[in-house]
Backbone as a printed PyTorch tensor [residue, N CA C, xyz], in Angstrom:
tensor([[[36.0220, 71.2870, 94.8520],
         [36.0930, 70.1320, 93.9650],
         [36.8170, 69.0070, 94.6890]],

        [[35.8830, 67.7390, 95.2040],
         [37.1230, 66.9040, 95.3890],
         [37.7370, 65.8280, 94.9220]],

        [[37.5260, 65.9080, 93.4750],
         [38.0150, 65.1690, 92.4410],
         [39.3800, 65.6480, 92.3100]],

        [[40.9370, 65.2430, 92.6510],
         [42.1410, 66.1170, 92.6880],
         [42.2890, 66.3560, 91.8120]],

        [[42.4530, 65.9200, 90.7390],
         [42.4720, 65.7590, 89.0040],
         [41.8990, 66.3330, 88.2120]],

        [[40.5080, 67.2780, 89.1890],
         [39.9730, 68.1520, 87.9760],
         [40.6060, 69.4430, 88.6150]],

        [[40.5380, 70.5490, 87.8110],
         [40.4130, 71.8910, 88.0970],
         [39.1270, 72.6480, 87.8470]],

        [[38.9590, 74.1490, 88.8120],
         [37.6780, 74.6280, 88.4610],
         [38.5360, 75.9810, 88.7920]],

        [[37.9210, 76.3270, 87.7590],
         [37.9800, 77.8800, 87.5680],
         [37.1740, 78.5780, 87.5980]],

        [[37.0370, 79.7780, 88.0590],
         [35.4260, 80.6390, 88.6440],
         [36.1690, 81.6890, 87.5490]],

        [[34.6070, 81.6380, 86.4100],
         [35.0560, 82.7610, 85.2700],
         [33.9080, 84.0840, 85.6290]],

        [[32.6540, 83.8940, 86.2610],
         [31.6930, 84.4460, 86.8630],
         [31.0070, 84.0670, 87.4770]],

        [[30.0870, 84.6210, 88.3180],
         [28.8530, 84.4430, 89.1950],
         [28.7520, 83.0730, 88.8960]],

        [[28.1550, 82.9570, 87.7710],
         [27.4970, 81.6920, 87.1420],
         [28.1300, 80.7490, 86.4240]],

        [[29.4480, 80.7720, 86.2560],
         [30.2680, 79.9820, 84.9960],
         [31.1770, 79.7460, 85.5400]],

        [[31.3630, 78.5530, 85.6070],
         [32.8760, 77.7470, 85.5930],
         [33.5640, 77.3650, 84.4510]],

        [[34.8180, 76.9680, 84.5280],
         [35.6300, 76.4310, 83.4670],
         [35.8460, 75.1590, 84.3790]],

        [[36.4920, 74.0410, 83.7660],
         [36.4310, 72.3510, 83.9570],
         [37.2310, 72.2000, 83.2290]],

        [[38.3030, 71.7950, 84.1180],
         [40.0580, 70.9910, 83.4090],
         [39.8670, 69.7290, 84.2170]],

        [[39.8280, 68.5350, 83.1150],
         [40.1680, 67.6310, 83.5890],
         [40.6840, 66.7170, 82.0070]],

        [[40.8460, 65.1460, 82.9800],
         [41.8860, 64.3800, 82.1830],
         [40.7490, 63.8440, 80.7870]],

        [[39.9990, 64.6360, 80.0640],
         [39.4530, 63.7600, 79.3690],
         [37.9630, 64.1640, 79.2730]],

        [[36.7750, 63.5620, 77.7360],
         [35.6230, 63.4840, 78.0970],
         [35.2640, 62.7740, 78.8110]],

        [[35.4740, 61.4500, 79.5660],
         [35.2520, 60.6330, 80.2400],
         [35.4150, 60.8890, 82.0290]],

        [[36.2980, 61.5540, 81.8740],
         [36.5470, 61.6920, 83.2580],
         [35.7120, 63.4390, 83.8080]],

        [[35.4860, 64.0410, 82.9800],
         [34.3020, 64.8860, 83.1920],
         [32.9800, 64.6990, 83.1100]],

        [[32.7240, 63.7030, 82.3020],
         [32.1640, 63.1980, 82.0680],
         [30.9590, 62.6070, 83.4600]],

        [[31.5960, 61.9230, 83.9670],
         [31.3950, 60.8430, 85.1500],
         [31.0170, 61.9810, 86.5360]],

        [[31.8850, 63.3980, 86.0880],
         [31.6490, 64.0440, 87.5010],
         [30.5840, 65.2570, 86.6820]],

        [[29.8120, 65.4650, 85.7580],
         [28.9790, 65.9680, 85.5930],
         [27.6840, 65.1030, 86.0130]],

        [[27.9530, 64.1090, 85.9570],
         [26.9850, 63.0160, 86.0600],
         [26.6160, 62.8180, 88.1720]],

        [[27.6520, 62.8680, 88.3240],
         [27.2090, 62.8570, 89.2650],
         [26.7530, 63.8050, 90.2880]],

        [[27.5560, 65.4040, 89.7050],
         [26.6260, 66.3760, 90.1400],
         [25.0170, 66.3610, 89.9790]],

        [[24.7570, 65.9210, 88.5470],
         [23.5030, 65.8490, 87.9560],
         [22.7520, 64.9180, 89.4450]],

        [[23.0180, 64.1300, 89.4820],
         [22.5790, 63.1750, 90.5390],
         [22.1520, 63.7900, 92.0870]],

        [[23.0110, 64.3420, 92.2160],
         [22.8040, 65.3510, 93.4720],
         [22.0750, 66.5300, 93.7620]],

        [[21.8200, 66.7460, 92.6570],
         [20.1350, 67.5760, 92.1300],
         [21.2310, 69.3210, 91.3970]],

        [[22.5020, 69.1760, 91.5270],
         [22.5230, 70.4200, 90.3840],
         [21.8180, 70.3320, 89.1020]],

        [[21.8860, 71.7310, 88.8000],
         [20.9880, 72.0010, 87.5810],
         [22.3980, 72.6180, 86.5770]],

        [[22.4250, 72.4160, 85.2870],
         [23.8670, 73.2500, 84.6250],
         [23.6970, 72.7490, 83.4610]],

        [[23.9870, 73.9390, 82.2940],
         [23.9300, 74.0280, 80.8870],
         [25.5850, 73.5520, 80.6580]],

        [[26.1680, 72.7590, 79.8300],
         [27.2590, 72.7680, 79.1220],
         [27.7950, 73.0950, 78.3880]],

        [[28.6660, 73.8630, 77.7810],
         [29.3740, 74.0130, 76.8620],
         [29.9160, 73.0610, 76.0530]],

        [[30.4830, 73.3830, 74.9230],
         [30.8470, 72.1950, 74.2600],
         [32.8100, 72.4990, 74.4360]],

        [[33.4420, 70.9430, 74.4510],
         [34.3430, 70.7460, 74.7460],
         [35.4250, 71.4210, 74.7100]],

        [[36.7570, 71.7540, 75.1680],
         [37.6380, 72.2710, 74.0980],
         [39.2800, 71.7460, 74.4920]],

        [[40.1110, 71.7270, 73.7780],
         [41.5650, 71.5710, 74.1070],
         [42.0880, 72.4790, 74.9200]],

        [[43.2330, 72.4300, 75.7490],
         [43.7340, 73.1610, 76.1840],
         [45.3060, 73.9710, 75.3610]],

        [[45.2140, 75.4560, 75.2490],
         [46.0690, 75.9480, 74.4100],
         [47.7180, 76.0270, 75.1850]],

        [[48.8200, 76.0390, 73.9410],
         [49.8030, 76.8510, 74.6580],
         [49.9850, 77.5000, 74.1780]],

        [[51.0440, 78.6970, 74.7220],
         [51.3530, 79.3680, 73.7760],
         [53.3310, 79.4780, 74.3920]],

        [[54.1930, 79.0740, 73.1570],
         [55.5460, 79.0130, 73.1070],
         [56.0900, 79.4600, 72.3440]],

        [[56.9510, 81.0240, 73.0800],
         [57.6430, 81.9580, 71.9130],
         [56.4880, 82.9280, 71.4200]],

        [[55.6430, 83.2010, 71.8140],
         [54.7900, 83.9410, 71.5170],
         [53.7870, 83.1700, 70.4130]],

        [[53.6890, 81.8120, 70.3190],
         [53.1850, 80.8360, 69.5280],
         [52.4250, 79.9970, 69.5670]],

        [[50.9870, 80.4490, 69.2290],
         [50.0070, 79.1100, 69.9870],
         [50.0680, 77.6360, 69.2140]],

        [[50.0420, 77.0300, 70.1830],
         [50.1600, 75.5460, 70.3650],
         [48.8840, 74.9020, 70.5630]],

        [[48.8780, 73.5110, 70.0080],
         [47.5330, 73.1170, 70.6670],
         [48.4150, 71.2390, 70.5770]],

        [[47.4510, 70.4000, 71.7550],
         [47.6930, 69.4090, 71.5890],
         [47.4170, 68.3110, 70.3660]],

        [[48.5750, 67.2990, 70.1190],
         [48.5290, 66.1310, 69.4930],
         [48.3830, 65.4340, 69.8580]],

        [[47.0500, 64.2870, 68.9830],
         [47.1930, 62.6230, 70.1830],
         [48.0120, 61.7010, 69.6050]],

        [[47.6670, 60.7220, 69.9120],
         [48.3570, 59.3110, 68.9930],
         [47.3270, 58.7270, 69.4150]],

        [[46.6340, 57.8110, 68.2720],
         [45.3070, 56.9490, 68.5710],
         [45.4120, 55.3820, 67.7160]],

        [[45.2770, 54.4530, 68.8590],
         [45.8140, 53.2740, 68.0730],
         [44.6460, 52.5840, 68.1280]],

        [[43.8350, 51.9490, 67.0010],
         [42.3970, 51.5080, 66.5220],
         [43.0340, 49.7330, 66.5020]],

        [[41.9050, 49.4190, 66.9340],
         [41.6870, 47.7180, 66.7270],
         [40.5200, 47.4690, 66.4130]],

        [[40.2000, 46.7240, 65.1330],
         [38.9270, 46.5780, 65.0550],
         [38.5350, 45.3820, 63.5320]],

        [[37.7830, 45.1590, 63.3610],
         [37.6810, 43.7760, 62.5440],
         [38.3820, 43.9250, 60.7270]],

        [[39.3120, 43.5340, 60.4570],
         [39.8620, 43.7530, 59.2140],
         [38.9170, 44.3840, 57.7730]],

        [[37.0820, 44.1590, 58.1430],
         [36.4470, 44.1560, 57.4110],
         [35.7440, 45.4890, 57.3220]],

        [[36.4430, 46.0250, 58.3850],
         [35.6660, 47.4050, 58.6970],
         [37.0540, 48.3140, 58.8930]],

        [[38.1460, 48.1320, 58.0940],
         [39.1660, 48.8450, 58.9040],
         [39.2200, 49.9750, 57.6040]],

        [[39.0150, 49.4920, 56.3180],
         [38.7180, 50.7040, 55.3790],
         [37.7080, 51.8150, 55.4790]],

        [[36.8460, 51.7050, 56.2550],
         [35.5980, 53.0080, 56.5680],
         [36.7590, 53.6710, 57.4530]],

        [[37.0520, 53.1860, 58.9060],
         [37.6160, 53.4100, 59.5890],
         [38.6790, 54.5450, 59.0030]],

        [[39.7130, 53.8080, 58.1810],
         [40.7960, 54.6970, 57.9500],
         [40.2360, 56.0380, 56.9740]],

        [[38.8760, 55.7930, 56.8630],
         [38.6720, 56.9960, 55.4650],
         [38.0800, 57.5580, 56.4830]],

        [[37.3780, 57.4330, 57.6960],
         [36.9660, 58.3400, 58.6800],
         [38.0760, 59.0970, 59.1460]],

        [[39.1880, 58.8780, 59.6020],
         [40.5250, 59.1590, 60.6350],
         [40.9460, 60.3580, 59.0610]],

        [[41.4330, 59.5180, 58.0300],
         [41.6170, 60.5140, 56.6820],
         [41.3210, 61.5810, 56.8340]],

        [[39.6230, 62.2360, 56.9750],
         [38.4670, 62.6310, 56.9340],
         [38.7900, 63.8680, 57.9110]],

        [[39.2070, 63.3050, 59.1480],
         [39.6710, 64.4220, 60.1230],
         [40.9570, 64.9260, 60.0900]],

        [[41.7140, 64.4810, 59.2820],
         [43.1090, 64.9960, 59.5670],
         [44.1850, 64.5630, 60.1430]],

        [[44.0920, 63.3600, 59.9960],
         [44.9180, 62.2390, 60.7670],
         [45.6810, 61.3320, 59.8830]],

        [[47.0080, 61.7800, 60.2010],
         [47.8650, 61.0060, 59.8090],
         [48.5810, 59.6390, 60.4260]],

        [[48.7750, 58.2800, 59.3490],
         [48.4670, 57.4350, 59.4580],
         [50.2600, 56.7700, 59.3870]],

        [[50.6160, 56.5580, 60.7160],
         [51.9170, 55.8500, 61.1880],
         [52.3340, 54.8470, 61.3560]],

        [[51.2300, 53.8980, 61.1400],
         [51.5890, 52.0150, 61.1980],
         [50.2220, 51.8890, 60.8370]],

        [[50.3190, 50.3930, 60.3510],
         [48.9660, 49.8390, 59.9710],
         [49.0920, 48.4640, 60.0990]],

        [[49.1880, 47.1620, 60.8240],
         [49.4600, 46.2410, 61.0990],
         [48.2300, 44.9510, 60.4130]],

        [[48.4450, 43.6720, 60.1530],
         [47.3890, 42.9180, 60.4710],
         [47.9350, 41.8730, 61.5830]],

        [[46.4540, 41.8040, 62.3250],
         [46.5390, 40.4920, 63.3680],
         [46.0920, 38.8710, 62.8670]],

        [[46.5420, 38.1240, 63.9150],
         [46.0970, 36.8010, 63.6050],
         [44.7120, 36.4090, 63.5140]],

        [[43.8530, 37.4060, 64.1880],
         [42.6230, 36.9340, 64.7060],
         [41.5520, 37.7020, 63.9910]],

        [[42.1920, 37.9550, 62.2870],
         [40.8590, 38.6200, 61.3760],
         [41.1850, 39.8070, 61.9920]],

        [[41.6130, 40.4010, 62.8730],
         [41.6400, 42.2800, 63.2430],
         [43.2440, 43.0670, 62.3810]],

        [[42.7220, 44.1590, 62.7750],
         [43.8940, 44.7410, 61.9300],
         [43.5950, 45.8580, 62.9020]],

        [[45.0090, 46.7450, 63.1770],
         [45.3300, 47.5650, 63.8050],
         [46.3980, 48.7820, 63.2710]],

        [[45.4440, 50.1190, 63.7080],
         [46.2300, 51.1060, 62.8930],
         [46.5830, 52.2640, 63.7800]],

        [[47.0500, 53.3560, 63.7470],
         [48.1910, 54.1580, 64.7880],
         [47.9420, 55.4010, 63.9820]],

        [[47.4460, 56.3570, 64.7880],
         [47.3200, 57.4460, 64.0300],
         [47.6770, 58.5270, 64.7400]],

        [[47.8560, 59.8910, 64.1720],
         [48.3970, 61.6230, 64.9450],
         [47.7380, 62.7020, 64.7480]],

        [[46.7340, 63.0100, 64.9790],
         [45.9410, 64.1150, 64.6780],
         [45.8500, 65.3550, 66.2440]],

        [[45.4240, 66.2770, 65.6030],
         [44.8390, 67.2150, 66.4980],
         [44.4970, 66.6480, 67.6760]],

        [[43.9110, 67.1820, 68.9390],
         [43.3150, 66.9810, 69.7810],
         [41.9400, 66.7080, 69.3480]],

        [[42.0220, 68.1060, 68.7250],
         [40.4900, 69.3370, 68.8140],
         [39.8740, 67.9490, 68.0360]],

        [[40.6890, 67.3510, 67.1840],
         [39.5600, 66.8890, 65.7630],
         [39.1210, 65.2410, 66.3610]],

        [[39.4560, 64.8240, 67.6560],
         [38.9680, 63.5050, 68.1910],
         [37.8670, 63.7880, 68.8430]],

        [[37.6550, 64.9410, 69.4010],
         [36.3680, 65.4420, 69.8210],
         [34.8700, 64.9080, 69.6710]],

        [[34.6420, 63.6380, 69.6560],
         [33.0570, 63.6100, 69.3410],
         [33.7720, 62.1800, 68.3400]],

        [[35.1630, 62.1170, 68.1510],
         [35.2060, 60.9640, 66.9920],
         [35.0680, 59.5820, 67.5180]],

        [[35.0690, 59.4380, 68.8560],
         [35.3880, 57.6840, 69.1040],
         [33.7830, 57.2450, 68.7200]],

        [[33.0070, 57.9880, 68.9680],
         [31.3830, 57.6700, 68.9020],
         [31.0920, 56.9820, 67.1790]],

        [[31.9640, 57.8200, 66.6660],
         [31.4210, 57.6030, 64.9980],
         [33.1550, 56.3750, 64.4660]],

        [[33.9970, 56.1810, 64.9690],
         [34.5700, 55.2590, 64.8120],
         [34.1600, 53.9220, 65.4040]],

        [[33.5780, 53.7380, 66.5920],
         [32.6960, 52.6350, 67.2310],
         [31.5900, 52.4910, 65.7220]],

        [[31.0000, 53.4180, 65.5640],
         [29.5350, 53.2940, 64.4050],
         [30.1220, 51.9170, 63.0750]],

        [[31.3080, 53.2880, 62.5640],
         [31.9700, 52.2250, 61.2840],
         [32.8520, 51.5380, 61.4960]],

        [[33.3330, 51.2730, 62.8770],
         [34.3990, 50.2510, 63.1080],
         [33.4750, 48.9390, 63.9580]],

        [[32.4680, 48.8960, 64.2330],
         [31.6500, 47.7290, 65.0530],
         [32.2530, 48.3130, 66.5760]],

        [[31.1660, 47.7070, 66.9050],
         [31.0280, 47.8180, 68.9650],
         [32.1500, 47.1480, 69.4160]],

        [[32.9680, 46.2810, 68.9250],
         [33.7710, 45.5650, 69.3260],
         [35.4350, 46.4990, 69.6590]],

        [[35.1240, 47.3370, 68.4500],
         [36.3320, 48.3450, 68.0620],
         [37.0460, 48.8370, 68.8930]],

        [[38.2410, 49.0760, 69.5300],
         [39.0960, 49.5490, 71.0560],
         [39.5830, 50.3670, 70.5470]],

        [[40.0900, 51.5810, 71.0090],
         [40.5290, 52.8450, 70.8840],
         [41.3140, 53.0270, 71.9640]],

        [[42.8800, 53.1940, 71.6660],
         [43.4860, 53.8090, 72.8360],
         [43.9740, 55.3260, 72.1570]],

        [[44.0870, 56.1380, 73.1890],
         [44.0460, 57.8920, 72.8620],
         [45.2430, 57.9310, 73.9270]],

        [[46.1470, 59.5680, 73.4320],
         [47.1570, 59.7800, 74.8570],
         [47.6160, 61.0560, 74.0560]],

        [[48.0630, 61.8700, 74.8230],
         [48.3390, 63.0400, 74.3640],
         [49.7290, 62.8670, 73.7280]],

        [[50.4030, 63.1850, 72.4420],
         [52.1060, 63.0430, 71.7890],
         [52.5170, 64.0070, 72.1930]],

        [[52.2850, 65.0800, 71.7390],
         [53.3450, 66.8330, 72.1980],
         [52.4380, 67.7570, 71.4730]],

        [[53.1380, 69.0390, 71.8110],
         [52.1400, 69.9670, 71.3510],
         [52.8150, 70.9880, 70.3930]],

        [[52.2510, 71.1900, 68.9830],
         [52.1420, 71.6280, 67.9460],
         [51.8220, 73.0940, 67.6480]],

        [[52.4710, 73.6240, 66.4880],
         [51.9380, 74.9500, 66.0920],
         [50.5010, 74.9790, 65.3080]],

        [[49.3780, 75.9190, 66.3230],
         [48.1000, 75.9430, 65.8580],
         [47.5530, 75.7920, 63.8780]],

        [[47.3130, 75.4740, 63.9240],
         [46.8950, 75.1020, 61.7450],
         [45.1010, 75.6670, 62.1190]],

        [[44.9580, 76.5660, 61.4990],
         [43.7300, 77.0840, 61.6950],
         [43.0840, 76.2370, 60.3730]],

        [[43.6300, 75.9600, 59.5320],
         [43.2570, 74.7110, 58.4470],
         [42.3930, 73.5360, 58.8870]],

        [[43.1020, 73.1670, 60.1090],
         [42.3210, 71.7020, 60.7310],
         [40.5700, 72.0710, 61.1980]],

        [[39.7000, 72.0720, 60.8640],
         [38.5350, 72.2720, 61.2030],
         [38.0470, 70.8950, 61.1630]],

        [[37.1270, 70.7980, 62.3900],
         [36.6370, 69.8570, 63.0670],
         [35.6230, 69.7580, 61.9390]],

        [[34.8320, 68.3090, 61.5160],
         [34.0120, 68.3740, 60.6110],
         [32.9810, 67.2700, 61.2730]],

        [[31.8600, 68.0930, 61.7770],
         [30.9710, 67.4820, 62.4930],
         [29.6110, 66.7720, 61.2140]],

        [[29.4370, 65.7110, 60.9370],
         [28.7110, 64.9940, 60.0870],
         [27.4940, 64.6770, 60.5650]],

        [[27.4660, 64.8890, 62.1260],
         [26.2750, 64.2080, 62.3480],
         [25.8590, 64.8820, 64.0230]],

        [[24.6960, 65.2440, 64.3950],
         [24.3470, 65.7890, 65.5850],
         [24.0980, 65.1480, 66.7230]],

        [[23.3060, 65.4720, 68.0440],
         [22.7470, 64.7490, 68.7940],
         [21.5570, 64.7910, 68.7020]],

        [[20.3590, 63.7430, 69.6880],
         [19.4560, 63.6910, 69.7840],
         [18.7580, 63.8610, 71.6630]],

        [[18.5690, 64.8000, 71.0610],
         [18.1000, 65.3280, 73.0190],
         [16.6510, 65.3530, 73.3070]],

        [[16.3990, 65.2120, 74.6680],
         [15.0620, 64.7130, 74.9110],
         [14.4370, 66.4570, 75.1060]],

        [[13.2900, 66.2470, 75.0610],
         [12.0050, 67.2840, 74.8790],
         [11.8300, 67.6350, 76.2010]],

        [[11.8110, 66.4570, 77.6860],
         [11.2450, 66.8560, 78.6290],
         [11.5290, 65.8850, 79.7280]],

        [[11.1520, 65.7750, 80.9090],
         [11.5760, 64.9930, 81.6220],
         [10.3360, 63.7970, 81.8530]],

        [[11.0970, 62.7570, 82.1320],
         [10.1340, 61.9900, 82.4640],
         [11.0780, 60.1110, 82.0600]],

        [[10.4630, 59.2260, 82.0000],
         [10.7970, 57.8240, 81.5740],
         [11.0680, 57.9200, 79.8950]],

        [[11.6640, 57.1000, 79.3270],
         [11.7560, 56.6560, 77.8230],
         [10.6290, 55.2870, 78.1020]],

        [[ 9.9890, 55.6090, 77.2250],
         [ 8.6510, 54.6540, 76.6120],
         [ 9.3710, 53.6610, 75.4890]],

        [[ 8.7060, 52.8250, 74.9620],
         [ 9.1400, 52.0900, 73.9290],
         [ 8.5260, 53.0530, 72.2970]],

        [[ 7.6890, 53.8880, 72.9370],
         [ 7.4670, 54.8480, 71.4170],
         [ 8.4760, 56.0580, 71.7660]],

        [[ 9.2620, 56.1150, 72.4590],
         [10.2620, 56.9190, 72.4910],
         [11.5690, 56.4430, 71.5780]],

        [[11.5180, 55.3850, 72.0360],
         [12.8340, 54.3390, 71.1520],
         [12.4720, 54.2390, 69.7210]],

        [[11.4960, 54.2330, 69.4480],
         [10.7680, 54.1290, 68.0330],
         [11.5090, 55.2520, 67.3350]],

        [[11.1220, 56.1790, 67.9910],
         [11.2980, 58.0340, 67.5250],
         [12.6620, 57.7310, 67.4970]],

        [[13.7780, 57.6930, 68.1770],
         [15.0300, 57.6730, 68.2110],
         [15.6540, 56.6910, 66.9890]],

        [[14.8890, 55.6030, 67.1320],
         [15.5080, 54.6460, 65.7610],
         [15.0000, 55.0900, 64.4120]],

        [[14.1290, 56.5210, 64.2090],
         [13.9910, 56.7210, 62.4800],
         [15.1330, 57.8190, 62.7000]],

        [[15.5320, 58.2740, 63.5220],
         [16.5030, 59.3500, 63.2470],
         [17.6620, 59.2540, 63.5880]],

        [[18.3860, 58.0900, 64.2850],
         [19.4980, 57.6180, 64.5490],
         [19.4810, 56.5520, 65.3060]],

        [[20.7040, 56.4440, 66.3490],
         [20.9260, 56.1560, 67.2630],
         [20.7800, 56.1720, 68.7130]],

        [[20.3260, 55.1650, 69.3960],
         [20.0600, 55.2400, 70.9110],
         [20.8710, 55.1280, 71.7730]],

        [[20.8380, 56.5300, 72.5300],
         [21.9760, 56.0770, 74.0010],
         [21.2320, 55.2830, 75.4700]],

        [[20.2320, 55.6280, 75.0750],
         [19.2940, 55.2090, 76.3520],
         [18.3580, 53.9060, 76.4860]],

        [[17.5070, 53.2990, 77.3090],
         [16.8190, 51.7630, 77.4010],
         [15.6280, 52.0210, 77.6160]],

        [[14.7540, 51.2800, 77.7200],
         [13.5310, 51.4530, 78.4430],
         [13.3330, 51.7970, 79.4250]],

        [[12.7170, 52.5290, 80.2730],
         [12.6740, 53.2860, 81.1930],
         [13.6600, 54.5220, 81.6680]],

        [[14.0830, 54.5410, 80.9450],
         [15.7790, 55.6490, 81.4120],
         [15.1140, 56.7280, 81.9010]],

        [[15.4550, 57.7850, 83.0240],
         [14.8210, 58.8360, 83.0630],
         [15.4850, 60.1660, 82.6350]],

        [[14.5730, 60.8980, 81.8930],
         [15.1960, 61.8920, 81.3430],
         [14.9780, 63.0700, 82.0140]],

        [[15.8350, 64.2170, 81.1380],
         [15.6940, 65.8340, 81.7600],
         [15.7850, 66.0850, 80.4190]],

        [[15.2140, 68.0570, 80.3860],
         [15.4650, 68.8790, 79.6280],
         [16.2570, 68.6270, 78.5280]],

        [[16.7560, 68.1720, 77.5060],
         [17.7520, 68.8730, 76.9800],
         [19.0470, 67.4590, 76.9410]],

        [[18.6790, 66.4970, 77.5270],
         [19.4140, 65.1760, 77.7930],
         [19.6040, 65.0990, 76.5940]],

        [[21.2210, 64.3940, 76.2360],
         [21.4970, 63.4600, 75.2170],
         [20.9080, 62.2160, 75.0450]],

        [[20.0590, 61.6810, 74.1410],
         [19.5950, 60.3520, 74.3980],
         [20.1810, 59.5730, 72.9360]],

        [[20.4780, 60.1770, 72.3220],
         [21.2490, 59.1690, 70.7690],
         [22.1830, 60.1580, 69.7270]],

        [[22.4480, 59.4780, 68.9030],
         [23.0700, 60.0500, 67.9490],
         [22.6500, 59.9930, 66.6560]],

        [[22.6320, 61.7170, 66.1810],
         [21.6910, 61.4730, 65.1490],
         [22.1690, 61.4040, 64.0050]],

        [[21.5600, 60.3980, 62.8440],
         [22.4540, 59.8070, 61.4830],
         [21.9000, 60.5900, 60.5080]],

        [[22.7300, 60.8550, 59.1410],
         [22.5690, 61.3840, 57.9390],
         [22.2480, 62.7180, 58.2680]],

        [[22.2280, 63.5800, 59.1540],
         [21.5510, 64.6170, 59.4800],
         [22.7200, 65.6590, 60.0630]],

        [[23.0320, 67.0790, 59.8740],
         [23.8050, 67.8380, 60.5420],
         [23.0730, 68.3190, 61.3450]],

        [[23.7760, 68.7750, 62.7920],
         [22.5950, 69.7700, 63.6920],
         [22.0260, 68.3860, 64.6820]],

        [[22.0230, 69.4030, 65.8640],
         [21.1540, 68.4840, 66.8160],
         [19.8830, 68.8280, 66.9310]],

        [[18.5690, 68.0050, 67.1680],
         [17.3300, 67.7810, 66.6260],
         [16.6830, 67.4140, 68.2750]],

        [[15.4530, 67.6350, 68.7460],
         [14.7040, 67.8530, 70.1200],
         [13.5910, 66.7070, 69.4750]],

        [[13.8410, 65.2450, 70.1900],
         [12.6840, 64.5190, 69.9640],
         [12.5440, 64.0550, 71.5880]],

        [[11.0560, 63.7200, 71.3580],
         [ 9.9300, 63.2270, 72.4380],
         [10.1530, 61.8450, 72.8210]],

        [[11.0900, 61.4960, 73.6680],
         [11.1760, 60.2760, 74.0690],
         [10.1310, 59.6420, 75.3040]],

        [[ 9.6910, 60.4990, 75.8660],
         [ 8.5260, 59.7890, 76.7690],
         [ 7.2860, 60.1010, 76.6550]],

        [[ 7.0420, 60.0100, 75.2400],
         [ 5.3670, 60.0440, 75.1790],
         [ 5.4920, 58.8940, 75.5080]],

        [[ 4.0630, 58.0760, 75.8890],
         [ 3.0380, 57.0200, 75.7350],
         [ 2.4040, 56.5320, 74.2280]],

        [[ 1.3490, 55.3880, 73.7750],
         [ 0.9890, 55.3070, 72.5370],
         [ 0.1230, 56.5220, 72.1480]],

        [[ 0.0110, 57.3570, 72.9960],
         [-0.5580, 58.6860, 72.3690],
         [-0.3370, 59.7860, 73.2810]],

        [[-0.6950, 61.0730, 72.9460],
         [ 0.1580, 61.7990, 73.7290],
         [ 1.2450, 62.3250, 73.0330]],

        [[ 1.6830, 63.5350, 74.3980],
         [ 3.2650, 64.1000, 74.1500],
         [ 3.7010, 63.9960, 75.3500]],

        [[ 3.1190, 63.6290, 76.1500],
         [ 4.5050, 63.1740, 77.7000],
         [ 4.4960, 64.6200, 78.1330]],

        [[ 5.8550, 64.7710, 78.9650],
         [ 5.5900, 65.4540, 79.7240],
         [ 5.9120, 66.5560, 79.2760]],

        [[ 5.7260, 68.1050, 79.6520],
         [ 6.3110, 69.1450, 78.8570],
         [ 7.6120, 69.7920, 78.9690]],

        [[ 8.5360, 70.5300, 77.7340],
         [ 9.3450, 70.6020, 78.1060],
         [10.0290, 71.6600, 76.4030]],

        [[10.8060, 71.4690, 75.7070],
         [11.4010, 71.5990, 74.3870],
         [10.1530, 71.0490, 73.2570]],

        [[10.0420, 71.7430, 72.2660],
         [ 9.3220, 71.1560, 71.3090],
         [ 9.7580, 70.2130, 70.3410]],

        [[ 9.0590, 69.4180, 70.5650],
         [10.1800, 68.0820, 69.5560],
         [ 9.7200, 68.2990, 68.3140]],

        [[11.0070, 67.9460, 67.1580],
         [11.0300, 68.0790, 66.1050],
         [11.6790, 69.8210, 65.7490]],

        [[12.3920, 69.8400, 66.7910],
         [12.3940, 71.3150, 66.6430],
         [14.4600, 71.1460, 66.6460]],

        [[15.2300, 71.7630, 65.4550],
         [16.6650, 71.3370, 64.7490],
         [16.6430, 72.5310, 65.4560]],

        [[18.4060, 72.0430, 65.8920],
         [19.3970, 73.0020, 66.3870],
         [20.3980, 72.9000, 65.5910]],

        [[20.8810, 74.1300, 64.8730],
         [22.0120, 74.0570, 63.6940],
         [23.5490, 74.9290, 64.5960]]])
């Protein structure tokens, strides 16, 4: 690994473990393995545990939201929602209002995506780890909404984007090229991630791969 900052752990033949500072910063080096022609299934995220006194621990963040005064009530009923307790709440000069919150690790997991949604694109999020806490098996992550992954490899079409906008959100542009199993949006009103066809043509199914329309619960 010569990223210094990550760690890799050899759990078998085939499986690694991945410590690093963040989704973002794993993020960037999955990406660029991807680039270099590895092939690799992911797991989904997780905190790192302690255990003190014979006592598992898990991390706390502190997360301080900026975002337009008009959207700061979804916002705080989202943060509510996960388990986050609410330590300042400020207003600014400039129509924004800014709020400071302490939750879990585990429960930010997947949240900046859906605080950007009901807080506007504009919305800033700073995250940092506070200290670490006695485990609450109470706190359960409450996932509202899935992804949207591509069917097969090939380009995103503009009837790909079509498909993506009745069922959510788009991560991807015109032409983007896809693989297997790619994240390409986020999917709304819906639990479970869902396999749609982003590079058909005006007719057709593109190239082969996953059957689209086909829910992962």
């Amino acid at each position: 690994v010569r990223n210094l900052a990550m760690d890799l752990e050899i759990k078998g033949p085939d499986e690694f473990q991945v410590t690093g500072r963040g989704l973002l910063h794993r993020g960037v080096w999955f990406e660029e393995m991807r680039r270099q022609g590895f092939e690799m299934e992911l797991s989904k995220p997780t905190v790192l545990f302690k255990t003190v006194d014979g006592v598992k621990h898990e991390p706390w963040d502190i997360v301080t939201i900026r975002c337009e005064s008009d959207n700061s009530d979804e916002v705080s009923g989202l943060m509510f929602n996960n388990h986050a307790e609410q330590r300042a709440a400020a207003e600014l000069d400039d129509g924004w209002s800014e709020t400071e919150w302490v939750l879990p690790g585990r429960c930010m997991i997947g949240l900046a995506g859906q605080i950007k949604s009901v807080g506007g694109a504009t919305a800033e999020i700073m995250q940092e780890t506070l200290d670490y806490r006695p485990f609450d098996s109470s706190f359960t992550i409450r996932r509202e909404q899935g992804s949207l992954l591509s069917s097969g490899e090939g380009e995103v079409s503009s009837d790909g984007l079509n498909t993506i906008a009745k069922h959510g959100v788009s991560f991807v542009t015109d032409k983007t090229k896809t693989y297997v199993d790619m994240i390409v949006g986020r999917r709304e009103s819906a639990v479970g991630d869902m396999i749609v066809n982003v590079t058909k043509p005006s007719s057709g199914w593109g190239s082969g791969g996953r059957t689209p329309g086909y829910q992962i619960h």
